[in-house]
Biopython code that builds the backbone (N, CA, C, O; Angstrom):
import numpy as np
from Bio.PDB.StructureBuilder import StructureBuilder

atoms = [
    (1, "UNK", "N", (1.811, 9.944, 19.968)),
    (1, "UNK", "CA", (2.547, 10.877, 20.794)),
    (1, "UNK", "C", (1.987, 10.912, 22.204)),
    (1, "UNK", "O", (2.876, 11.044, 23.045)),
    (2, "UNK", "N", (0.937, 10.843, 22.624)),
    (2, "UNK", "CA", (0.071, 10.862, 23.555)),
    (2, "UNK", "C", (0.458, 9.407, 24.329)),
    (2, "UNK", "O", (0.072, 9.249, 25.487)),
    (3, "UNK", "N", (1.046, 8.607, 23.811)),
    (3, "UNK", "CA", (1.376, 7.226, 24.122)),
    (3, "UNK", "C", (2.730, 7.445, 25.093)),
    (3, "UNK", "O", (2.915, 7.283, 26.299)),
    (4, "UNK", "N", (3.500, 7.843, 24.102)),
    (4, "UNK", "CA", (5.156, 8.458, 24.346)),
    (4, "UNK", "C", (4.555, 9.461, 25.478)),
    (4, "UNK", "O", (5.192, 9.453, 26.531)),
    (5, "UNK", "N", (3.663, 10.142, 25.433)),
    (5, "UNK", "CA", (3.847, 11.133, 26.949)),
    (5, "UNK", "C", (3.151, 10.734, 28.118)),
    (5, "UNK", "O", (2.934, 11.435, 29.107)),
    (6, "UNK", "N", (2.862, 9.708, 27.955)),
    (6, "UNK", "CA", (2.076, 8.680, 29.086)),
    (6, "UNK", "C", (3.276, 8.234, 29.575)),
    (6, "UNK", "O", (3.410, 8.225, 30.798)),
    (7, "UNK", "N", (4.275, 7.822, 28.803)),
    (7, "UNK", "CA", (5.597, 7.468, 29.343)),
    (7, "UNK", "C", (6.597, 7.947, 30.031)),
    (7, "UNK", "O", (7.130, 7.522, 31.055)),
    (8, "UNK", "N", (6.917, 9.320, 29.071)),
    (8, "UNK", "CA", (7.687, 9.998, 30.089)),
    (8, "UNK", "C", (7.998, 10.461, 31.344)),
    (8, "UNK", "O", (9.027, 10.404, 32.017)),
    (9, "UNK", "N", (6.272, 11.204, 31.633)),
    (9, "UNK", "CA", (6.697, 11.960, 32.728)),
    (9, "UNK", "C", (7.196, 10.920, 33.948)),
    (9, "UNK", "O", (7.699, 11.403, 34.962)),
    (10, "UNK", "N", (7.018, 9.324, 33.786)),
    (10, "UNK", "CA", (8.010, 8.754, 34.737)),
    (10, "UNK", "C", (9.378, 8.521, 34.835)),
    (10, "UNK", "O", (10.035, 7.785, 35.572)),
    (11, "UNK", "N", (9.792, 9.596, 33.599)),
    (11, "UNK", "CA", (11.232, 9.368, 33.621)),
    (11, "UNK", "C", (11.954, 10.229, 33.229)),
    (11, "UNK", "O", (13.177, 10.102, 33.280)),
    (12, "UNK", "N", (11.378, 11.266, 32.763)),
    (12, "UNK", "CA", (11.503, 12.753, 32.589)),
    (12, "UNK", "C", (11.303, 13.539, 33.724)),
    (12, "UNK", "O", (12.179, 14.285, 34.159)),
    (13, "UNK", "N", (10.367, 13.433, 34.152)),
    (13, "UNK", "CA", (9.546, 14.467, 35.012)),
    (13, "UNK", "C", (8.040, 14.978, 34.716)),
    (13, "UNK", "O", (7.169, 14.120, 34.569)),
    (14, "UNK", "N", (7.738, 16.215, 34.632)),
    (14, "UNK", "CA", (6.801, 16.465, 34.552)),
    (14, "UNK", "C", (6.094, 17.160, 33.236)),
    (14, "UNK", "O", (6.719, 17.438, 32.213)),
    (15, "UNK", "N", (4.519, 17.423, 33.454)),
    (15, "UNK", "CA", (4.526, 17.428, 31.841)),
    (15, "UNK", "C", (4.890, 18.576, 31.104)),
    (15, "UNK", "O", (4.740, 18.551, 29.882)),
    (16, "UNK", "N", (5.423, 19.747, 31.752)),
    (16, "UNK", "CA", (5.832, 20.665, 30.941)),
    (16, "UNK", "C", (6.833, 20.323, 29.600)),
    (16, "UNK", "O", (6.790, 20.580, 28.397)),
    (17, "UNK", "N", (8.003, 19.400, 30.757)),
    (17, "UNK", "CA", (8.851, 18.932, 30.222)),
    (17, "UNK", "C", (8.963, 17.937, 29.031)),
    (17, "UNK", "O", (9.830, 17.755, 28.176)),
    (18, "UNK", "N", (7.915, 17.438, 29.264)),
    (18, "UNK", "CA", (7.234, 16.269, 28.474)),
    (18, "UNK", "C", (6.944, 16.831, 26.562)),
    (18, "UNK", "O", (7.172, 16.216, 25.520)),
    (19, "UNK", "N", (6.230, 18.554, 26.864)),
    (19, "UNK", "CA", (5.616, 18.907, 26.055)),
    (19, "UNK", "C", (6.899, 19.864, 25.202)),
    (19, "UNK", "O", (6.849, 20.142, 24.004)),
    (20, "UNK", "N", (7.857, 20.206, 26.019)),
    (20, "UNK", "CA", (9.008, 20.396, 25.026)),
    (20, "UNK", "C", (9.962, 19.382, 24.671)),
    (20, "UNK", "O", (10.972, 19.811, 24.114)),
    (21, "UNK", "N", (9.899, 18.302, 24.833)),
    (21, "UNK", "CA", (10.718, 17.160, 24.254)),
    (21, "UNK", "C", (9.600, 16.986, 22.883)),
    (21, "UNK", "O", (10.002, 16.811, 21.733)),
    (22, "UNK", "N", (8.237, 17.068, 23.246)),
    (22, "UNK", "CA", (7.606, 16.570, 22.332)),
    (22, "UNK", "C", (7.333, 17.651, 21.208)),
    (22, "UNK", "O", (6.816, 17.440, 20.111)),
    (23, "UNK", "N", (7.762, 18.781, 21.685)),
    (23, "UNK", "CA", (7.345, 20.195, 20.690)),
    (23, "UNK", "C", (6.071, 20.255, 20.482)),
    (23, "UNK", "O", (5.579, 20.439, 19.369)),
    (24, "UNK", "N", (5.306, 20.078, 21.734)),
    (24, "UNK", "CA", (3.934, 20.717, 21.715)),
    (24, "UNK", "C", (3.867, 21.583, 23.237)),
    (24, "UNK", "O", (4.552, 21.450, 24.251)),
    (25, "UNK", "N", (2.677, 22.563, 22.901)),
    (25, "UNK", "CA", (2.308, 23.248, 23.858)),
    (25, "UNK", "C", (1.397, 22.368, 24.801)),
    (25, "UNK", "O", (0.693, 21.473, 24.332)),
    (26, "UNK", "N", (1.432, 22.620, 25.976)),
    (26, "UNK", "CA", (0.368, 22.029, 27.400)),
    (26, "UNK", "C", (-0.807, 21.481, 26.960)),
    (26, "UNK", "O", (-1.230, 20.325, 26.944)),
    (27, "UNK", "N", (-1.359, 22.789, 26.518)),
    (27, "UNK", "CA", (-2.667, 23.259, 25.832)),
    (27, "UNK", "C", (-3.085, 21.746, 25.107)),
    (27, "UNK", "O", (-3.859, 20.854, 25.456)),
    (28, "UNK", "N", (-2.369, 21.884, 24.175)),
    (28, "UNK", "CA", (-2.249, 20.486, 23.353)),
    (28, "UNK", "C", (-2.589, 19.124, 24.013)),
    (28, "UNK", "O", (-3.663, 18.571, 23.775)),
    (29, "UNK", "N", (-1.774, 18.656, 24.742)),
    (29, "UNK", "CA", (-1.429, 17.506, 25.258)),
    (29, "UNK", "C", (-2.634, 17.469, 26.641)),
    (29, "UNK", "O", (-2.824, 16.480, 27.349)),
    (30, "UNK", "N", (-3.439, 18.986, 26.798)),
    (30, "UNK", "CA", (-4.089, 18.733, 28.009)),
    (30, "UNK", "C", (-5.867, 17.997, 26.677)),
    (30, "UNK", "O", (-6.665, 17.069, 26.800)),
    (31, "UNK", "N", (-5.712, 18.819, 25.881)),
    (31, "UNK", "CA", (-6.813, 18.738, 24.697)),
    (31, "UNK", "C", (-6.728, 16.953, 24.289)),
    (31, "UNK", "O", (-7.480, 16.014, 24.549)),
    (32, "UNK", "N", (-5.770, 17.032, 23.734)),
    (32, "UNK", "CA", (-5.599, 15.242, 23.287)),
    (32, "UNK", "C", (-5.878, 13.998, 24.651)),
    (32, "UNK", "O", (-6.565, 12.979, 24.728)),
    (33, "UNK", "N", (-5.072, 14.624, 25.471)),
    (33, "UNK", "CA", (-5.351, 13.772, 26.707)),
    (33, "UNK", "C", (-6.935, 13.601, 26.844)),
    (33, "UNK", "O", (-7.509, 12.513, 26.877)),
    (34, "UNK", "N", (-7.768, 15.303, 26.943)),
    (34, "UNK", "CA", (-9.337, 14.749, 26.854)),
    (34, "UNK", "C", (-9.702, 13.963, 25.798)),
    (34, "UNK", "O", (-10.496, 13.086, 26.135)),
    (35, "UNK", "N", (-9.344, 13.962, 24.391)),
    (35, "UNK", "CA", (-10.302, 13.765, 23.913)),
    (35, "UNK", "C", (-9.940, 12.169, 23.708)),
    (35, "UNK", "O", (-10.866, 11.368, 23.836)),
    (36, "UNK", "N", (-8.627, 11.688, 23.396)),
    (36, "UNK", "CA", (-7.945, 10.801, 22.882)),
    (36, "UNK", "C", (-7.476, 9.580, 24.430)),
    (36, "UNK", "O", (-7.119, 8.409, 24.302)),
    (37, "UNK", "N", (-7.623, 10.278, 25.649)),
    (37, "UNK", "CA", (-6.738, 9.627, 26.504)),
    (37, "UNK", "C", (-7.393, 8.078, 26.762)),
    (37, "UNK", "O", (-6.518, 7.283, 27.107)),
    (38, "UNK", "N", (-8.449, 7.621, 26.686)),
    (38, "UNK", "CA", (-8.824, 6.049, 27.244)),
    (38, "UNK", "C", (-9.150, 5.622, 25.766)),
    (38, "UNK", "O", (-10.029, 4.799, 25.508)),
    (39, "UNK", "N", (-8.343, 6.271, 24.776)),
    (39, "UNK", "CA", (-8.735, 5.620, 23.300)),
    (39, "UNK", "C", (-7.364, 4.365, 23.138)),
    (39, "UNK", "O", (-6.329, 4.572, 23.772)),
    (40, "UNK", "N", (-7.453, 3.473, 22.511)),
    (40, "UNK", "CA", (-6.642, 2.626, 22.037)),
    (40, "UNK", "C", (-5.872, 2.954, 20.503)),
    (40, "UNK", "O", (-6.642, 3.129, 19.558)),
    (41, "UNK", "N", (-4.567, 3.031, 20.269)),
    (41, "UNK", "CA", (-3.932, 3.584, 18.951)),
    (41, "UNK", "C", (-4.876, 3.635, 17.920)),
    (41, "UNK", "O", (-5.174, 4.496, 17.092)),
    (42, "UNK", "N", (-5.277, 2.494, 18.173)),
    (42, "UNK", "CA", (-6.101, 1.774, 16.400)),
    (42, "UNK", "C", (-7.464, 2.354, 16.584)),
    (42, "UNK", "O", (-8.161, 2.470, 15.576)),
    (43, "UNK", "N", (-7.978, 2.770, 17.848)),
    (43, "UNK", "CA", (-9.394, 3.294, 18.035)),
    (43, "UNK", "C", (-8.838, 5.130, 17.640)),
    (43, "UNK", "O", (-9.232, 5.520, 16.541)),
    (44, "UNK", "N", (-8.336, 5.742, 18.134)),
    (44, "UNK", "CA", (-7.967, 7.190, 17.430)),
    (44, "UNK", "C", (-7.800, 7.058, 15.757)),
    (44, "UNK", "O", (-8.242, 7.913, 14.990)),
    (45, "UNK", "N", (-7.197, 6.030, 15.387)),
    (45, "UNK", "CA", (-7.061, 6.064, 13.845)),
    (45, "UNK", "C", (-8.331, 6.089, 13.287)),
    (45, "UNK", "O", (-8.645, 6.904, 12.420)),
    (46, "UNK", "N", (-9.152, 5.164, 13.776)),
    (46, "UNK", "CA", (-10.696, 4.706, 12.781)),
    (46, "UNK", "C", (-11.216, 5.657, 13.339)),
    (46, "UNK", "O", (-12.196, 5.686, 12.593)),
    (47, "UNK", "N", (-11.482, 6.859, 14.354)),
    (47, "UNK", "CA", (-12.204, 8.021, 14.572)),
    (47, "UNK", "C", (-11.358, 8.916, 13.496)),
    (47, "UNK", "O", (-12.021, 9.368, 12.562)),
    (48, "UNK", "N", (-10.074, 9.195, 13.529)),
    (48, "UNK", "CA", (-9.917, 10.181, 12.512)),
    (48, "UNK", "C", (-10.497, 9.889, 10.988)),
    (48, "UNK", "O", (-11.145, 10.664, 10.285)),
    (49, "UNK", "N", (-10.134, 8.740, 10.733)),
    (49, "UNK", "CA", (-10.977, 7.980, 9.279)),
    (49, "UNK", "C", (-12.200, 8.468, 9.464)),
    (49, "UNK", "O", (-12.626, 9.492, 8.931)),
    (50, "UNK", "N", (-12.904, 7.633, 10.351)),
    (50, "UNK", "CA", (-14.539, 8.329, 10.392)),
    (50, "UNK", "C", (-14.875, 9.873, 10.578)),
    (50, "UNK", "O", (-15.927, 10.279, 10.084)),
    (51, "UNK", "N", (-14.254, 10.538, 11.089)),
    (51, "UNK", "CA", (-14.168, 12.304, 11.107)),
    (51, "UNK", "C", (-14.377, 12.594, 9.448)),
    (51, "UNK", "O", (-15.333, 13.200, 8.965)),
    (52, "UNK", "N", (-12.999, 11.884, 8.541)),
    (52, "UNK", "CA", (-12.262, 12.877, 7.587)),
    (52, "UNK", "C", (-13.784, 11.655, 6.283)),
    (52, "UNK", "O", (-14.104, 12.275, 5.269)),
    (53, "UNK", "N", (-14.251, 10.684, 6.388)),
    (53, "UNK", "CA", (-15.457, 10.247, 5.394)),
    (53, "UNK", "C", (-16.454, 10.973, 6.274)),
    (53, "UNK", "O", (-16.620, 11.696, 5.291)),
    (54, "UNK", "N", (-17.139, 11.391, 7.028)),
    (54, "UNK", "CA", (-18.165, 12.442, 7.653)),
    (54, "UNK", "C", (-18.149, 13.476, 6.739)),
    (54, "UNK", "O", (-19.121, 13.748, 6.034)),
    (55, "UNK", "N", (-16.544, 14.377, 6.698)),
    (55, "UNK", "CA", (-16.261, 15.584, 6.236)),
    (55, "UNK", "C", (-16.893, 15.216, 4.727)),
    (55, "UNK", "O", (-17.961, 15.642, 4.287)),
    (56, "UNK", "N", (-16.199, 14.549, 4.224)),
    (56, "UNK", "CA", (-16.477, 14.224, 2.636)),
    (56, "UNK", "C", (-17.736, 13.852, 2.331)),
    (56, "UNK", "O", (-18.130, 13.967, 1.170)),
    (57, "UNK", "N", (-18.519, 13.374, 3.284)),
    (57, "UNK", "CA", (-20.104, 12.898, 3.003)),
    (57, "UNK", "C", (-20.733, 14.452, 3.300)),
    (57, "UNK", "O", (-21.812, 14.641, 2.738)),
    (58, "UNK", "N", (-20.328, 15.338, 3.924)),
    (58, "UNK", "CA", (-21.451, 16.217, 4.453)),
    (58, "UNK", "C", (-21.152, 17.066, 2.978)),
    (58, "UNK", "O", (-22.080, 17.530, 2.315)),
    (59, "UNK", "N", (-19.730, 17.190, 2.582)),
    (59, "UNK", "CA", (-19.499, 18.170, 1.305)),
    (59, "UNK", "C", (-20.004, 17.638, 0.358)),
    (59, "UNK", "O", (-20.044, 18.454, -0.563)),
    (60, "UNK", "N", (-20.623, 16.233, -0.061)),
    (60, "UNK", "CA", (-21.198, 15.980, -1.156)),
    (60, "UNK", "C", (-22.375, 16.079, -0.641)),
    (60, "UNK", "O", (-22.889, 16.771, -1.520)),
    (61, "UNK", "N", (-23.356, 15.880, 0.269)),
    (61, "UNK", "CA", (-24.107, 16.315, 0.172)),
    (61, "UNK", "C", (-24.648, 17.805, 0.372)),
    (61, "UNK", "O", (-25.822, 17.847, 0.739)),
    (62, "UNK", "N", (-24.194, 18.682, 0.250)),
    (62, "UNK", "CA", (-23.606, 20.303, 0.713)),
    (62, "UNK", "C", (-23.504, 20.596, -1.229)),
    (62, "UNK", "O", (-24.080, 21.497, -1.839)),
    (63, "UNK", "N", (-22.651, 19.583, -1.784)),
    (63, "UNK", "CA", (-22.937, 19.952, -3.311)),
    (63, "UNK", "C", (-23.924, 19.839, -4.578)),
    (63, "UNK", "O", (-23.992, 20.319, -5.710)),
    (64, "UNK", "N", (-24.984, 18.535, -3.403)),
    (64, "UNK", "CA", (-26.235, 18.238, -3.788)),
    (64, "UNK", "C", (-27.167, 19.323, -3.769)),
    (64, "UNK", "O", (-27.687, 19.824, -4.765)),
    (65, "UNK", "N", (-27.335, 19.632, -2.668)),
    (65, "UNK", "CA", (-28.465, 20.658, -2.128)),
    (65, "UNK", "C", (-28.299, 21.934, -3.096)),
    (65, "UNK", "O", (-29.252, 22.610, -3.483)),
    (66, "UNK", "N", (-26.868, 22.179, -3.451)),
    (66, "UNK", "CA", (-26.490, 23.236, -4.367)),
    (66, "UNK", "C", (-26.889, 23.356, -5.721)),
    (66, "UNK", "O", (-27.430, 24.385, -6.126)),
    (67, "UNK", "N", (-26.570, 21.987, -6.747)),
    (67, "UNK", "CA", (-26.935, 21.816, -7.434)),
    (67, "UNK", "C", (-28.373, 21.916, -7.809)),
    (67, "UNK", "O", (-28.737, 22.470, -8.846)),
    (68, "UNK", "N", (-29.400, 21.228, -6.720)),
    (68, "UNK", "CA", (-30.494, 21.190, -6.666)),
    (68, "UNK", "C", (-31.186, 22.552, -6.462)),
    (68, "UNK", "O", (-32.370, 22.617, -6.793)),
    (69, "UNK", "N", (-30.625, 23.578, -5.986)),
    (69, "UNK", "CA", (-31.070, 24.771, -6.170)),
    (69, "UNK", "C", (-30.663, 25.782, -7.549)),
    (69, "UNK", "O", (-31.336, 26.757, -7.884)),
    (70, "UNK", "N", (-29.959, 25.517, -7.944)),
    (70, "UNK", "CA", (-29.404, 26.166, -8.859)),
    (70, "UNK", "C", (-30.335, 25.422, -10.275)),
    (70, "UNK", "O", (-30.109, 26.058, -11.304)),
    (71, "UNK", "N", (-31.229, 24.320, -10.471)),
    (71, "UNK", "CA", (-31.541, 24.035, -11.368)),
    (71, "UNK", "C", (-32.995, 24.239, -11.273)),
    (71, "UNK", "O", (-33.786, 23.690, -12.040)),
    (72, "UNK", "N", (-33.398, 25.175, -10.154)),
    (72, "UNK", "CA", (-35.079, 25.233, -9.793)),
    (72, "UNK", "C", (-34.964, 26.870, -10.223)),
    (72, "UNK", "O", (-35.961, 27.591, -10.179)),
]
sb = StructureBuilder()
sb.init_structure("model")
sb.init_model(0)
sb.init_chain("A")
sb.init_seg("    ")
for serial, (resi, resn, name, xyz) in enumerate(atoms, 1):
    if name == "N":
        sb.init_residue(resn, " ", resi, " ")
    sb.init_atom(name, np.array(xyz, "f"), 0.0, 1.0, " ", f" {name:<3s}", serial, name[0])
structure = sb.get_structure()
């Protein structure tokens, strides 16, 4: 989406406009633009992958530490 609004505003206008074609708020598109904007499609995908195995590694180990207390 961030791709598609790199596009528009040269043919739309500006990005308000941008952000109700796209049904997001400013806010949004000003947030993604930081975090996502000099990323490449396939480079945002393998960060969300790597985010969402982070998440799942920290909760198993989060269920370790648990276990391990609960048996002392």
């Amino acid at each position: 989406m961030l791709r598609r609004a790199d596009v528009e505003p040269g043919k739309a206008g500006k990005v308000p406009e941008v952000c109700k074609m796209l049904r997001i708020v400013q806010q949004t598109y000003y947030r993604w633009r930081q975090k996502y904007g000099s990323m490449a499609p396939e480079m945002a995908k393998e960060l969300k992958a790597l985010q969402k195995e982070n998440a799942q590694l920290k909760q198993l180990v989060a269920d370790q530490a648990l276990d391990d207390e609960r048996k002392r």
